[in-house]
N, C-alpha and C positions, 0 to 999 in steps of 0.2 A: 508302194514304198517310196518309189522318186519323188512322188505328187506330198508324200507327207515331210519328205526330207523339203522338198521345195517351200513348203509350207513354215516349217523350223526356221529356216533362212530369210524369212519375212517378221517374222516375230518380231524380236529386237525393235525396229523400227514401227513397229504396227499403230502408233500413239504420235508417232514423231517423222512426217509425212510420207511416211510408207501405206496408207490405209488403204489404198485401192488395190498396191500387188498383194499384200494380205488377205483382204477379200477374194482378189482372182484366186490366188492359190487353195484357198478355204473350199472356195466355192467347186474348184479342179477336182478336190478329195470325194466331196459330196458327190458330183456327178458319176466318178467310179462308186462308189457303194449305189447309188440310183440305178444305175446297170446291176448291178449283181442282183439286186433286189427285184428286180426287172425277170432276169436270168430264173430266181425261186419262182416266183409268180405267175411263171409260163411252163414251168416243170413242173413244180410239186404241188398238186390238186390241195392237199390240205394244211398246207402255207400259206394260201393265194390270202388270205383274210387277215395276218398280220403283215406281209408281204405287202397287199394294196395299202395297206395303213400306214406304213412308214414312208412309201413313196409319198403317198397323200402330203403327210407331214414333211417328209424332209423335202420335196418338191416347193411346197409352200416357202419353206425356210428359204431354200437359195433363189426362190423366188426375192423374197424380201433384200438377200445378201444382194444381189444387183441390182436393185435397186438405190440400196445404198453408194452405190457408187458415183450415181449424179447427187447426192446430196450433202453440201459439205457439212463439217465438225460445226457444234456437237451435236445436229441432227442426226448423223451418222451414225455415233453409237447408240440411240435409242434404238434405231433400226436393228444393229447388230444385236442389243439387248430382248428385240422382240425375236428376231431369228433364232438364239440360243434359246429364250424361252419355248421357241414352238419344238423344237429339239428335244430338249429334256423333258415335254411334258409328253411325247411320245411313246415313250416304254411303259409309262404306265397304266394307257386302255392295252394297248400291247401286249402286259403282264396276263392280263384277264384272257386274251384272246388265245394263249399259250396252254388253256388250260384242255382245250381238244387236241393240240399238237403234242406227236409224241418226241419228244422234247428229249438228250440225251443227259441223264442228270448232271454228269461230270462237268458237258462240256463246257458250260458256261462261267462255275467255279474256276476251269483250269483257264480261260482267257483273262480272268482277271485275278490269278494267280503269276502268269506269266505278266502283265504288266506290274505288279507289284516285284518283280525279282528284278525287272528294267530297272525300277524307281530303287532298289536299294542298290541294282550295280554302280547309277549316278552316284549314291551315296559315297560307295566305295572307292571309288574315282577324285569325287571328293577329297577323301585320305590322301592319294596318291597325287595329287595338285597339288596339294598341300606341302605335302611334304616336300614335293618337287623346287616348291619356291622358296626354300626358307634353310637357314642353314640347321645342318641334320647335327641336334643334340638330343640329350636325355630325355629333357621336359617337352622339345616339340616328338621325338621318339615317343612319349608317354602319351600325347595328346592324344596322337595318331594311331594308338591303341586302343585308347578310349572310344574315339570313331568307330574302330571296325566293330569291337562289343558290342557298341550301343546298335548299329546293324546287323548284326551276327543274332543276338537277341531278338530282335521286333523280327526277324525271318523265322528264327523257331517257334515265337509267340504265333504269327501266322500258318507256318504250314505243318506245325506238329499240334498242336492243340485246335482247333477250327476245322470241325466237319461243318464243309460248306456245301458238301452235293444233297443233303438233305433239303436245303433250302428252297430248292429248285421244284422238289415238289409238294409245295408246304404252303400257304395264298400266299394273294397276292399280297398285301400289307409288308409281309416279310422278304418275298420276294425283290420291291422295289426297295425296303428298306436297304438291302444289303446290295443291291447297285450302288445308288447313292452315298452310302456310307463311302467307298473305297473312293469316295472324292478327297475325304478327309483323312483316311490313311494315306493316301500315295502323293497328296500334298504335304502331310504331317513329314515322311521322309523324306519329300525332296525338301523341306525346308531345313530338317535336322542336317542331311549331306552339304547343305550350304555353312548352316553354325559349326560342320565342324572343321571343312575349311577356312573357315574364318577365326576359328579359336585356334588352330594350328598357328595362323598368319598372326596369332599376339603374344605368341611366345620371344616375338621378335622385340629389339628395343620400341619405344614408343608407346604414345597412350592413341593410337587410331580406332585400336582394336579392343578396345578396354573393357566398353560396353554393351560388347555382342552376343551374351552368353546368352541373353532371352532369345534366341535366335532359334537356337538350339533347344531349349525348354518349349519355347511353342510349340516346333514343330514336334516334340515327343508326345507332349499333352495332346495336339491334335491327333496323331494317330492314333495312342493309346484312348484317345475317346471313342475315335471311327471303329478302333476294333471291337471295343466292349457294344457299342451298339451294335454292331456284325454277328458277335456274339447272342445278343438278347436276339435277333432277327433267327438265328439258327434254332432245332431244338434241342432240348428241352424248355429254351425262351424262360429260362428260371435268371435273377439274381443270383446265381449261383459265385462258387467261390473265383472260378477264373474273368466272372464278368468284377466282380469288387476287387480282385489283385490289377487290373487292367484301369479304373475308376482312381483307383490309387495312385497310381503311378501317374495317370493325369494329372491329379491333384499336386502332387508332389513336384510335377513339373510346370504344372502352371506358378506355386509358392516358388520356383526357382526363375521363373519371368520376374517376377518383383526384387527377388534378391541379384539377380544378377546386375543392378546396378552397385552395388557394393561386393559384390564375390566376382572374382578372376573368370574367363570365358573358359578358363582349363582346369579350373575346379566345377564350375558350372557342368559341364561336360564331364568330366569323372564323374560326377556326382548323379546325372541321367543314368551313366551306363551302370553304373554301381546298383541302382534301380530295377533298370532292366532284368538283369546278370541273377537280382535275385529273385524278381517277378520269375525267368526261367522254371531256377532250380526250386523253386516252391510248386511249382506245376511241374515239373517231374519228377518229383517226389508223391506228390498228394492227387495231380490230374485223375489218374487212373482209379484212384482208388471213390474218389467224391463222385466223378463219373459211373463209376459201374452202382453208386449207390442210387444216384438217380433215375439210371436206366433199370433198377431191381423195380419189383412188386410196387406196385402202391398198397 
């Protein structure tokens, strides 16, 4: 946890001649996960085969990562562009090699469960900056309510409708699909916690903040896409009714990118959560019932 706090505190700067403590610290995180991997692969006999694998791979990488340190800008990020590639292409021979390990189905839903509650507490946090800086009326009051909805929702949409521990033991296809997806949900909400900080801040006099509302519509659209694909990755892997209310609500927030150069960031923003609010109550009226038809007889 230090080595990643340490790492946060490098960011900011990582483009703007911070790129070597960035790297050191990158590279700091790796080497602990390198040990722990280390640690499986010397303990548990029928680990050792995704355990050697990811050392292989992530060993490569921070290989690469220091290297880049004698090589100045923009040599630099290609390096760091092949390191994350070798990174991410890792889980996916990985996936396959999971399928002799006996694997706890939960546990890997509930870790990227719990990053997704991280990404919506920023959201939430968000409100509360917000709020913090701007003199407390109706309409920035009203903003700021609109925020938590539109979080409060995409958490229900998440951990009340999405059985994800099936996924786990379902292939691989689906398996990696639904890593990868939650790149796009838990970017989709930190981008929304940013628009709605920033539609609180144009409640204020001034036109600074005028037109930030796509801000906010992206990042709805991006989750609501990440999860419908999360959705299709899980099963019954149907079109079904929660993956088209989810496809919608994309949709509806991506037409609110294009509008929000003529609509308010705090109508833009009502206007998501309002979305949201009834994406919910349509799935807990109907989830259960569409659900248990799918899972009946064929």
């Amino acid at each position: 946890m230090f080595a990643v706090a340490g790492l946060a505190s490098t960011v900011p700067d990582a483009l703007h001649g911070g790129q070597n403590s960035f790297v050191v610290a990158y590279v700091s995180v790796r080497l602990i996960l390198l040990v722990l991997y280390a640690r499986v692969y010397r303990s548990l006999e029928v680990a050792r085969p995704v355990a050697g694998w990811f050392m292989l791979m992530f060993g490569i990488a921070v290989g690469v990562w220091l290297v880049s340190l004698a090589v100045p800008a923009p040599w630099k990020y290609l390096l760091w562009a092949l390191a994350l590639a070798l990174e991410h292409a890792a889980p996916i021979r990985a996936w396959r090699m999971l399928q002799g390990v006996p694997v706890h189905p939960r546990h890997i839903p509930e870790r990227f469960g719990l990053l997704i509650i991280i990404v919506l507490g920023e959201a939430v946090i968000g409100v509360v900056l917000g709020t913090a800086e701007v003199s407390w009326t109706a309409l920035s009051g009203a903003v700021a309510f609109a925020g938590f909805l539109a979080a409060a929702s995409i958490w229900w949409l998440y951990f009340g409708f999405l059985d994800a521990t099936s996924v786990i033991t379902r292939n691989v296809r689906s398996g990696i699909t639904f890593v990868y997806a939650h790149y796009f949900v838990a970017s989709g909400i930190a981008a929304l916690g940013v628009g709605v900080k920033l539609a609180i801040f144009s409640v204020e006099p001034g036109p600074r903040y005028d037109r930030i509302g796509w801000i906010a519509a992206a990042g709805t659209a991006l989750c609501m896409g990440g999860l419908a694909t999360i959705q299709l990755a899980t099963p019954p892997a149907l079109v079904d009714a929660d993956v088209m209310l989810r496809l919608a609500t994309a949709a509806a927030a991506g037409l609110l990118v294009v509008l929000s150069q003529w609509l308010s960031p705090a109508l833009v923003l009502w206007l998501l959560a309002a979305a949201l609010v009834a994406q919910v109550v349509v799935e807990l009226t109907g989830h259960e019932r569409h659900t248990a038809a799918l899972s009946g007889p064929l």
